[in-house]
C-alpha positions as CSV (number, residue, x, y, z in Angstrom):
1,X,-18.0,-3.5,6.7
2,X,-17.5,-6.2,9.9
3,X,-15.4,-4.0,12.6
4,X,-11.7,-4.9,13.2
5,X,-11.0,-7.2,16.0
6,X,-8.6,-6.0,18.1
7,X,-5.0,-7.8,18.5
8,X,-4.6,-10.0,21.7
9,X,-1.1,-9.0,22.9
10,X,-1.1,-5.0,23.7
11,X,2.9,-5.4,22.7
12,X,1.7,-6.1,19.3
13,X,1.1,-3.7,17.0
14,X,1.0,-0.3,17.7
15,X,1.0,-0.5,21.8
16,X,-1.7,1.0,23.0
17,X,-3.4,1.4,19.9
18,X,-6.8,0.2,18.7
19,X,-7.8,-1.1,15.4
20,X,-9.6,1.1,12.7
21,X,-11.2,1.5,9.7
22,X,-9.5,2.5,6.5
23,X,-11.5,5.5,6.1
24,X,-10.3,6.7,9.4
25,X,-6.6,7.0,7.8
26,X,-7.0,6.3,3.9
27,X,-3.1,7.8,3.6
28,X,-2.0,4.1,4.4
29,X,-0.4,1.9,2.0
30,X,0.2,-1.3,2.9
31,X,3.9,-2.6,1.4
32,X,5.6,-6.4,1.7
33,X,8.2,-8.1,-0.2
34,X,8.3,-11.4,-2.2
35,X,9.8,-13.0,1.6
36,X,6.4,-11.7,3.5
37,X,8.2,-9.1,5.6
38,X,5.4,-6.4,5.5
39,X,5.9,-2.7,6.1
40,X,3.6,0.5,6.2
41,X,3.5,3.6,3.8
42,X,2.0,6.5,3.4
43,X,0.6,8.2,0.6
44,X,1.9,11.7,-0.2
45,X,1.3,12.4,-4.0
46,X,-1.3,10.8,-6.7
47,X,2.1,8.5,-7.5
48,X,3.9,8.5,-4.5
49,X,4.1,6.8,-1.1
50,X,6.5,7.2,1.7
51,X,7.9,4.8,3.8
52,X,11.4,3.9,5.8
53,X,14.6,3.2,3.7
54,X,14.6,-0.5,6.3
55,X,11.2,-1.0,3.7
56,X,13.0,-0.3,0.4
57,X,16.0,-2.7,0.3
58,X,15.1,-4.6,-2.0
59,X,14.2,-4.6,-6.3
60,X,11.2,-3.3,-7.5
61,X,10.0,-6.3,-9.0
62,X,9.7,-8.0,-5.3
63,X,8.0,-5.2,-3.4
64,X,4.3,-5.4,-3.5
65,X,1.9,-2.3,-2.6
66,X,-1.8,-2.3,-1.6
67,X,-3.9,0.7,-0.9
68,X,-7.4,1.5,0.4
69,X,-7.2,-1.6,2.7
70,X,-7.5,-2.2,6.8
71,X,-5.9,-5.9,6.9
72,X,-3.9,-7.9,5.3
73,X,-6.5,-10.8,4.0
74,X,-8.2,-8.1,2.4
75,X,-5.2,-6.6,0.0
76,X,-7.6,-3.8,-1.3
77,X,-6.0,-2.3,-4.3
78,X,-3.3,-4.0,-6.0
79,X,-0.8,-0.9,-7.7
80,X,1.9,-1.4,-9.8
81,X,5.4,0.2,-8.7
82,X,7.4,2.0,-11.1
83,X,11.2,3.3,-9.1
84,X,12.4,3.2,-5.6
85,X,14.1,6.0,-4.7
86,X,16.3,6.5,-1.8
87,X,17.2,8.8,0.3
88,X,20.7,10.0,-1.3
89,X,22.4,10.4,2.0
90,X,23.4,7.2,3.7
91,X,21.4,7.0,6.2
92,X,20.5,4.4,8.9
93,X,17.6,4.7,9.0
94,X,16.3,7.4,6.5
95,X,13.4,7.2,3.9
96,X,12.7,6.5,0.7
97,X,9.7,7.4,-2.0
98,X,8.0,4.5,-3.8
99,X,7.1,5.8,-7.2
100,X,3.6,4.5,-9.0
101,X,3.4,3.7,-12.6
102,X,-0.2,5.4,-12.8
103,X,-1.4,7.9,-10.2
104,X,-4.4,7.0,-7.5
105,X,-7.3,7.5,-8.1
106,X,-8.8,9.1,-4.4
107,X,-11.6,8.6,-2.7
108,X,-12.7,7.8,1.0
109,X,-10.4,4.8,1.3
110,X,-7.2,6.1,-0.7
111,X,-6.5,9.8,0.0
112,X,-2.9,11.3,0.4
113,X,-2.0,13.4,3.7
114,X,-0.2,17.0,4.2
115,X,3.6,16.7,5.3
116,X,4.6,18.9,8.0
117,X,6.8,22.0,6.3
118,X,8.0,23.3,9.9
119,X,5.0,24.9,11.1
120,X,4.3,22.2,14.0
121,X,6.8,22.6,16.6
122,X,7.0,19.2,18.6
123,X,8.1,19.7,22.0
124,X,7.9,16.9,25.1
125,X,4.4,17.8,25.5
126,X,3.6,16.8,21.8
127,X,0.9,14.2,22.0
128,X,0.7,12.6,18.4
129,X,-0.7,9.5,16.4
130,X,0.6,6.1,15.3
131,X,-0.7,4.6,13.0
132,X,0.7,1.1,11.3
133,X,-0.4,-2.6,10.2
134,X,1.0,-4.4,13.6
135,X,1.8,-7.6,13.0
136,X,-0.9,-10.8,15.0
137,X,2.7,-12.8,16.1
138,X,5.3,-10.4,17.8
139,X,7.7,-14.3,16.8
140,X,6.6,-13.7,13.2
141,X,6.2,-10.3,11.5
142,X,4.8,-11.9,8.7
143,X,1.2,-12.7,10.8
144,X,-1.8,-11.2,9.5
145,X,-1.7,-7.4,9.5
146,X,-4.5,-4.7,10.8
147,X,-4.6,-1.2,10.7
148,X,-3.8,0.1,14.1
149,X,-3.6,3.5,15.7
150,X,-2.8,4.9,18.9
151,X,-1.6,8.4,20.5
152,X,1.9,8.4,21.3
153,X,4.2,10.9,23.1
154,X,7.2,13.0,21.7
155,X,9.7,12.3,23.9
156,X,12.4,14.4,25.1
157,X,15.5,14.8,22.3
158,X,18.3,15.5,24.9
159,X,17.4,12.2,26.4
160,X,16.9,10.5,23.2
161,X,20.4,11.3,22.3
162,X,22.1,10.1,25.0
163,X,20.3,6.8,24.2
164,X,20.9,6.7,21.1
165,X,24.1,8.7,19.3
166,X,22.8,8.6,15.9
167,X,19.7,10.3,16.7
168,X,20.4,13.6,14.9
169,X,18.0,16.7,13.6
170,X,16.7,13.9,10.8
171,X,15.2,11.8,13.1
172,X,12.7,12.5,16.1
173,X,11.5,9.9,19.0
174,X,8.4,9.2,19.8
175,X,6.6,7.0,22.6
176,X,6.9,5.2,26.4
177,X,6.4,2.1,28.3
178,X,2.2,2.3,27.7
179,X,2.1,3.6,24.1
180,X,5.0,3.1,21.3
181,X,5.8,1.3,18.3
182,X,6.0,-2.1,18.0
183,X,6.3,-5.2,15.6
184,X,5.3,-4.8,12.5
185,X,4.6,-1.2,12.6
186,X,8.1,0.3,10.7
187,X,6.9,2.2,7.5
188,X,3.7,3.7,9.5
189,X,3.0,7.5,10.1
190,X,3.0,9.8,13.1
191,X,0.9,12.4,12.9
192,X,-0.6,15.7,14.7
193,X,-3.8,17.1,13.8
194,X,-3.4,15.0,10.6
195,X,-0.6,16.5,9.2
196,X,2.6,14.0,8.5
197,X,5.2,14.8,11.2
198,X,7.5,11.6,11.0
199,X,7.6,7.8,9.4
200,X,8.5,5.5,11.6
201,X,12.0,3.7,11.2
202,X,13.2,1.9,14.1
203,X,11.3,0.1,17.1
204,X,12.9,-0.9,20.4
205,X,13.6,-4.2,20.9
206,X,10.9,-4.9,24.1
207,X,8.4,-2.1,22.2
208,X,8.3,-0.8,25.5
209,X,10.8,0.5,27.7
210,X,12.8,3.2,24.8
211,X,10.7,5.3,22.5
212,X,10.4,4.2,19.0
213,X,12.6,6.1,16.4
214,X,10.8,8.0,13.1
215,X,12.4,9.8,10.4
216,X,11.6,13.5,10.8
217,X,9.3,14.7,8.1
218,X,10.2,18.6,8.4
219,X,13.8,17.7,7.6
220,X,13.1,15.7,4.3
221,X,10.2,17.2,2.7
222,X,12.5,19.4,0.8
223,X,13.8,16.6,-0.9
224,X,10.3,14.8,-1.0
225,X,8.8,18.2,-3.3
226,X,12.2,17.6,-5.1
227,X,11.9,14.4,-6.4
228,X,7.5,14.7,-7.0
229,X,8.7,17.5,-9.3
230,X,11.5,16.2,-11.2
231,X,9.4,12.7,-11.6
232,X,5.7,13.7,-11.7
């Protein structure tokens, strides 16, 4: 397997980030629609993938998913989606779980992650991981994608709030002027010590100077067991 170039532009793509193997994080699905806007998921059942509700607007029949695959060119494997299923609450932005018509088969490259139930408290001085297909072409999100990752701060919620009024106990921020979330990177998953603590949904406009905004994985995973069981 040929390395991963890295991207040019440091605002591109996971800033901060470097690219990686698939094996490195085989949780990753890679999702775009019939338009090319791509998005990140991740894989958290044999027939389920997580990503942001901003990745789910549209029908089933136009989204495309790809799994076990680092770049774009390269699409991996092709699997067929079943149901979207949104977050019930409306939400801007929330999640939603992308259902599979036949479960994954794992293995090095395709591999689903733990969500966090609560047991990892993230404070300021949480230092976690990005990870995301940035875009090549911060003017088109539709550029080639690679799978990027990069260790990104939780930043402080007070402040966050004031920033931002809809930040509530659903969503967390994560990231500063050196490492954050940037174009292309919505849909990907933040992580400490490989457990899924968030999904990102929101990136500031510069990718720099506000912290990127995720979906806060302790406050849904309730929901997430509830729907896996109800449609296994």
């Amino acid at each position: 397997m040929e390395l991963c170039s890295r991207l040019q532009n440091a605002n591109v793509g996971v800033t901060g980030g470097n690219a990686i193997y698939v094996e490195q994080a085989p949780y990753m699905a890679l999702l775009y629609t019939q338009p090319d806007a791509p998005c990140g998921g991740v894989i958290v059942d044999e027939k389920y993938i997580l990503t942001s509700s901003v990745c789910c607007n549209q029908r089933t029949e136009d989204l495309y998913c790809f799994v076990g695959t680092n770049r774009k060119e390269q699409l991996g494997r092709a699997v067929i989606i079943d149901q979207i299923i949104k977050y019930p609450k409306d939400l801007k932005p929330s999640i939603c779980l992308i259902r599979l018509r036949e479960p994954l088969r794992f293995s090095n490259t395709v591999a689903k992650i733990q969500m966090n139930d609560g047991s990892i408290i993230l404070s300021r001085d949480t230092v976690a991981t990005l990870t995301a297909f940035g875009a090549e072409n911060s003017n088109d999100v539709s550029s080639l994608k690679e799978l990027r990752q990069g260790e990104i701060p939780i930043s402080d919620v007070d402040w966050c709030k004031k920033e931002d009024k809809r930040l509530d106990d659903l969503q967390l921020c994560a990231g500063d002027q050196e490492h954050n979330g940037c174009y292309g990177d919505v849909g990907g998953a933040l992580t400490v010590d490989n457990i899924l603590v968030g999904v990102l949904a929101v990136i500031p406009n510069d990718c720099k100077y506000q912290p990127s905004r995720f979906a806060r994985i302790s406050s849904y995973k309730q929901w997430i067991d509830q729907v896996i069981r109800q449609y296994p």
